[in-house]
N, C-alpha and C positions, 0 to 999 in steps of 0.2 A: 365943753370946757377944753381950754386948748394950753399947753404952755405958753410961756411969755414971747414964742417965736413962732408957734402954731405949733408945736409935738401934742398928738394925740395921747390922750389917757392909754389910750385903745394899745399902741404900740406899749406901753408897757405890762399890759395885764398878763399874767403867767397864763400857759398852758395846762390844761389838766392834772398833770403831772409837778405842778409848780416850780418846775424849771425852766425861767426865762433863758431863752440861750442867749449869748453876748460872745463876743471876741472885743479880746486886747488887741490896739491898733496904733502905732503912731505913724506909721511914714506909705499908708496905703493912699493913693488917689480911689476918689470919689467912686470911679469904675471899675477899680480894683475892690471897693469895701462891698458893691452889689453882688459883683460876681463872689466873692470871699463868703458873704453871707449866704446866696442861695446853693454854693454848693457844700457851706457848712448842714443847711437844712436837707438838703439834699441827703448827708449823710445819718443827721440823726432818725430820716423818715424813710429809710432805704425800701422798705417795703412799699413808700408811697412817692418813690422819685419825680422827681417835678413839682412836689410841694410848693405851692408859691411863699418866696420871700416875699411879704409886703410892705413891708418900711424899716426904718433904722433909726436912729439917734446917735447924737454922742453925750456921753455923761462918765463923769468922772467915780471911781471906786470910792470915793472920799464921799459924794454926793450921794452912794446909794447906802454907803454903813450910817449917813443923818437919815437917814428915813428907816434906820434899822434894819435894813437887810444885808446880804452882805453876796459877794464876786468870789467864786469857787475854781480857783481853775481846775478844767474839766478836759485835757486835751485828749483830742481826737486825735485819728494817726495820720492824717494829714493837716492836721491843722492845730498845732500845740500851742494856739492862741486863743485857745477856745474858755470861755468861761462864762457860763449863768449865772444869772441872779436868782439869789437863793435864801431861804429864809421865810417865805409869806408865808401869812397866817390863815389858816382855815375858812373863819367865816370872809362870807366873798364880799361883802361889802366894805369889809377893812381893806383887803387886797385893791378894791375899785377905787379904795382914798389913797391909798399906795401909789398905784398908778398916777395918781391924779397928781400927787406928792411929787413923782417921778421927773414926769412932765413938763415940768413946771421948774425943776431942776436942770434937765436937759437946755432948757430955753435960757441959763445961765452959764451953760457949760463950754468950755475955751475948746474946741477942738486943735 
């Protein structure tokens, strides 16, 4: 199942720790939001640099508090645009309709 523009579920499902990482962004080019993200990941996996970023989206704070989660800013010290998605719920197969919720919302979402 794909959003309404192809966003994978997959890009939204939290990490172990249930901290999807996100940045706030309005006036990055496309090349700028890769580089921005892999060397945000970069920083939160320092002990595993070169973590690969593997996709992005864009989706609005509005669109992730309808799905009941909600955007934490989290800045890092390079990067005080930094903020997770935060909120998911334990068992994993709500988190997997979460995702899917997400997704689906990104595919409506005005960058």
């Amino acid at each position: 199942m794909t959003g309404e523009q192809g966003e994978k579920p997959d890009t939204f499902y939290p990490p172990k720790d249930l901290h999807l990482s996100g940045i706030r962004h309005d006036h990055l080019s496309l090349e700028e939001l890769w580089a921005t993200g892999q060397a945000v990941a970069d920083e939160i996996n320092k002990d595993q640099e070169g973590t690969p970023y593997y996709d992005r989206a864009d989706i609005t704070g509005s669109q992730v508090a309808q799905c009941s989660l909600t955007t934490v800013p989290y800045p890092l010290p390079k990067y005080p645009t930094h903020a997770p998605i935060d909120g998911w719920p334990a068992d994993k197969d709500a988190r997997k309709s979460l995702a899917q919720d997400l997704a689906v919302a990104a595919g409506r979402a005005i960058s």
